[in-house]
N, C-alpha and C positions, 0 to 999 in steps of 0.2 A: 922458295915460296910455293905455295898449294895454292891453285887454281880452282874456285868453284866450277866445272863444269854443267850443265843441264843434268847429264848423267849423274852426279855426284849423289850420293845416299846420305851424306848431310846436311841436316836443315839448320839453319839460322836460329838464332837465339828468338829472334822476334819472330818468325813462322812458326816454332813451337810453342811460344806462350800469347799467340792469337788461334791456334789452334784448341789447346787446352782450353783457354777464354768459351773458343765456340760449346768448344762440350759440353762446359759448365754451364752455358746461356741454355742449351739445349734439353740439359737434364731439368735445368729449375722450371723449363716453358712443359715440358712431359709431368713434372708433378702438380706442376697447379692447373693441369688440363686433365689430371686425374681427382686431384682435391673438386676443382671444380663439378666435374661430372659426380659427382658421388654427394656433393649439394645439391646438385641437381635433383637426382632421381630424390632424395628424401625430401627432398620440398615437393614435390609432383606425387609421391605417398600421400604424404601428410594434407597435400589439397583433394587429391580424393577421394579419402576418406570424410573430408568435410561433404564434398559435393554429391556422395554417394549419398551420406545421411537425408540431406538436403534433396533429393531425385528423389529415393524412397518415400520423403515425404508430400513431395510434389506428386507421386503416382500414389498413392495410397489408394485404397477403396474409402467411399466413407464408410463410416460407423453401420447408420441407419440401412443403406442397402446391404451390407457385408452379411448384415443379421437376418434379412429376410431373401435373399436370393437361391436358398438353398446350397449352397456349400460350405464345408468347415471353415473356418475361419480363425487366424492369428493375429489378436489386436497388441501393437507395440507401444507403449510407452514410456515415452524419452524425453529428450531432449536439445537442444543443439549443443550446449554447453557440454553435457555427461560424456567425457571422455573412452567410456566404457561403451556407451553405446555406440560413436565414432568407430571404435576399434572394431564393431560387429559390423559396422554397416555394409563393406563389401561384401562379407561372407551372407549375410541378409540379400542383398542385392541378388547374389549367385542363387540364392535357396528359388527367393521369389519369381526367380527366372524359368527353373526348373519344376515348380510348381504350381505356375501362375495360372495354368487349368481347372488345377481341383483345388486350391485353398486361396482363398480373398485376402491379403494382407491389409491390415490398417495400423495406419500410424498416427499417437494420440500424444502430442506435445505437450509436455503436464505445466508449461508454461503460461497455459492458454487456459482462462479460467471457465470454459466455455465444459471443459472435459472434466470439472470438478466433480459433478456426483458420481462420474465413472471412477474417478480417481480414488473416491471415499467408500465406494461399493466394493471394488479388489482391493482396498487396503493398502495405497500406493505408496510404498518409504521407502523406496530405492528403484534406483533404474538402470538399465533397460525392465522393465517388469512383463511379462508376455501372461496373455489369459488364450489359451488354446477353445474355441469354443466350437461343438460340436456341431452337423448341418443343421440342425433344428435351431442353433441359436442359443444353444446353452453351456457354459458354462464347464468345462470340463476338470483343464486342470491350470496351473500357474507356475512357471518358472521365474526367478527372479537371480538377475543380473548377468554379468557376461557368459556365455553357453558355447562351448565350441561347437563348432557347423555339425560336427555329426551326432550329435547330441539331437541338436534341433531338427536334421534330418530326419533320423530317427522318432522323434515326436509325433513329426508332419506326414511323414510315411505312414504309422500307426493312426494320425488324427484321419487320414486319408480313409483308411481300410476299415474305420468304427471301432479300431482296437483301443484296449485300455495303454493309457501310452508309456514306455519304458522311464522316461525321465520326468515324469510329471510333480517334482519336488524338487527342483535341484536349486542350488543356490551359489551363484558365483561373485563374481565381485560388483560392486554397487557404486552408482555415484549416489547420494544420500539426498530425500526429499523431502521436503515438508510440505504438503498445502500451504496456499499461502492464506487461506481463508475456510474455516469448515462451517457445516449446519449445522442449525441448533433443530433437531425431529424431534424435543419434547413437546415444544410448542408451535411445532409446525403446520396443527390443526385450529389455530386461535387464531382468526383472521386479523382480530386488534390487534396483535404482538409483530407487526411486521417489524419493528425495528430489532427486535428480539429474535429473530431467525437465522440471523447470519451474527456470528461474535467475530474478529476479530484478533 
């Protein structure tokens, strides 16, 4: 007969398949603390690109001072929903941060029917839609829809320096907009035709 000794270099049937057991318990708790973290971090993306949009908009310049304070200015409009614009909003964040000296950022919710003749004035059918406008307040150039950061950089640098600007046409990807409501300026001098001013 063979005696188990302390020393003995063989394990039991049952210390090896509680052994095994542990490793298995231990690998399956490492991958779903791996699965886990990796929900994680893209749920924690994906909220701050909401929050970011949302902060931009919360800090915005308005409109009305943007235009008279003397400095260039880039008016934004978006929307919460426009996935496109979402996707800019940090890199927007970062621009705005970088040149929050010399250019007034405004951000114009085309949701908001408040920003309608603005909307109708640049021709607004997609978005993000950007009107770069010079210090004086006017009008320079338009890009419309998603822009990479150096892109825009580039823009802003140039809106900065009075130059005519490198990307001033470019066209990226769009979430697609309609007014929800346009003017009627043929008879928008007929003061009896108010119900006739706005169609529907």
């Amino acid at each position: 007969m063979i005696k188990n000794s302390p020393n003995s270099s063989l394990e039991s049937p049952e210390k090896s398949a509680s052994t095994v057991g542990a490793r298995v318990r231990n690998l399956l708790i490492v991958f779903a603390a791996i699965i886990l973290s990796v929900a994680f971090v893209f749920g924690l993306r994906t909220e701050t690109s909401t929050a970011t949009l949302t902060t931009l908009a919360e800090n915005s310049m308005p409109l009305d001072i943007a235009m008279s304070n003397g400095k260039p200015t880039l008016v934004e409009f978006y929307a919460n929903w426009c996935t496109t614009c979402q996707a800019m909003a940090s890199d927007m964040n970062e621009l705005e941060q970088q040149y929050t000296d010399k250019v007034n950022f405004v951000m114009l919710n085309v949701d908001n029917n408040k920003w309608l003749p603005e909307i109708e004035h640049y021709r607004v059918d997609g978005i993000p839609h950007f009107v770069f406008f010079e210090k004086e307040g006017n009008a320079i150039a338009q890009t419309i829809g998603e822009q990479p950061k150096t892109i825009m950089a580039a823009n802003l640098t140039a809106l900065v320096a009075g130059e005519s600007l490198p990307y001033a046409k470019t066209t990226g990807q769009v979430s697609k907009f309609t007014p929800p409501v346009t003017t009627n300026k043929a008879n928008s001098d007929d003061p009896r035709l108010h119900g006739s001013q706005v169609k529907s």
